[in-house]
C-alpha positions as CSV (number, residue, x, y, z in Angstrom):
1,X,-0.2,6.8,-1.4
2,X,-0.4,9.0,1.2
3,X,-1.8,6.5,3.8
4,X,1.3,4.2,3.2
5,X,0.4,1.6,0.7
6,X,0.6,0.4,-2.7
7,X,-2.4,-0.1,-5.5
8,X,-1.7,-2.8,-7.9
9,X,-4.2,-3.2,-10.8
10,X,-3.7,-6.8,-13.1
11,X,-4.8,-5.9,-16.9
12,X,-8.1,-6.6,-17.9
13,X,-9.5,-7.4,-14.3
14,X,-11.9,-5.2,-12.0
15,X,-9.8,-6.8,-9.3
16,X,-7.3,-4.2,-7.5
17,X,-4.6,-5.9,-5.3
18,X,-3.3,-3.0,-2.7
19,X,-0.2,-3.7,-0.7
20,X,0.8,-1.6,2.4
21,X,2.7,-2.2,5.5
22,X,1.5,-4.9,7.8
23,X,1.0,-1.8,10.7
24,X,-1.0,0.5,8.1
25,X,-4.0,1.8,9.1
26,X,-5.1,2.0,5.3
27,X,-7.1,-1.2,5.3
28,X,-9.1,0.4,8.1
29,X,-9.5,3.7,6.5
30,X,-10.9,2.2,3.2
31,X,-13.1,0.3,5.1
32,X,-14.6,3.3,7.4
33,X,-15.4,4.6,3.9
34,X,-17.4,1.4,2.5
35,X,-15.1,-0.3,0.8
36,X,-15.6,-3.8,1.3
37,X,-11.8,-5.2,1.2
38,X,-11.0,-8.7,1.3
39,X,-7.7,-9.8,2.7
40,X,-5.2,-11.6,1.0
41,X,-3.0,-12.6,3.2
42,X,0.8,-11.3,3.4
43,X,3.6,-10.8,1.0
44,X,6.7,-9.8,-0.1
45,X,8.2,-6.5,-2.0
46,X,11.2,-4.5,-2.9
47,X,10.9,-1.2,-0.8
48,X,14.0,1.7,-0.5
49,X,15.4,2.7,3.1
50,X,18.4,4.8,4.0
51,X,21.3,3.2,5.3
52,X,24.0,5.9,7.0
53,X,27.2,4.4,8.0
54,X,30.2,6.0,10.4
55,X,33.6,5.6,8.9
56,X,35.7,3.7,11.7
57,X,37.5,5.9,14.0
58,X,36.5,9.1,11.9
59,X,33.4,11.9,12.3
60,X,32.3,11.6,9.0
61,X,29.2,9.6,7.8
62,X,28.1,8.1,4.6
63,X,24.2,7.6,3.9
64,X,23.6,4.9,1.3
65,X,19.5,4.3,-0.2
66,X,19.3,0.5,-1.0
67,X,16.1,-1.6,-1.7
68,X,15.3,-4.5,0.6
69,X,12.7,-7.0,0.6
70,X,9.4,-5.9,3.1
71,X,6.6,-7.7,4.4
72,X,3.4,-6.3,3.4
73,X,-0.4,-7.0,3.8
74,X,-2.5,-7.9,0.5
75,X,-5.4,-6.9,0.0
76,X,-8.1,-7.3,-2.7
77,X,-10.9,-4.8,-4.0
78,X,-13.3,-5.7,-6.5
79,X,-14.0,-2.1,-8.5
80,X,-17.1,-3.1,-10.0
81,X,-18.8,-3.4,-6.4
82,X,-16.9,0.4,-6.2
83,X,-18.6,2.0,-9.1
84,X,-21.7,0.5,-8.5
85,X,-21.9,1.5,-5.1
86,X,-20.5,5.4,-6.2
87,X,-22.9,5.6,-8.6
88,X,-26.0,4.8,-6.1
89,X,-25.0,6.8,-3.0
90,X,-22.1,8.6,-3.6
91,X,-19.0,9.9,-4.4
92,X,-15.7,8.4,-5.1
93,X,-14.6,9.7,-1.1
94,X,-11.5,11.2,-2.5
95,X,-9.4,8.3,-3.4
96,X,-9.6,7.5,-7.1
């Protein structure tokens, strides 16, 4: 996403789990449009970073991408309240 985060849908379930960094300002975002968010707490998940490493006693520099474990915010958005709500008064505000 471009806000930083993560959308995590369960099969069969209007429930939407989103995940983003615990400094995002996502959850705000989605709220400031009307989505009612409910948070879940935080949590744990494989993210990539870059790694660059400097040979000892050399110039040269090797940059490695790896996956760590990140902490992340959960949150939870019912989509039924979502449609309902888009249906009455408006749009989907450019995020489905």
């Amino acid at each position: 996403m471009q806000e930083g985060g993560w959308i995590v849908p369960q099969p069969d379930t209007s429930t939407v789990r989103l995940e983003c960094p615990v400094d995002s300002q996502l959850p705000e975002l989605l709220r400031g449009l009307g989505y009612n968010l409910q948070s879940g707490g935080i949590g744990e998940r494989l993210m990539p970073f870059a790694e660059t490493l400097k040979e000892h006693g050399r110039t040269n520099t090797i940059t490695r991408q790896q996956v760590g474990v990140g902490i992340v915010g959960l949150w939870q958005l019912d989509l039924r309240c979502v449609f309902a709500a888009n249906a009455e008064t408006r749009t989907c505000a450019g995020i489905c």
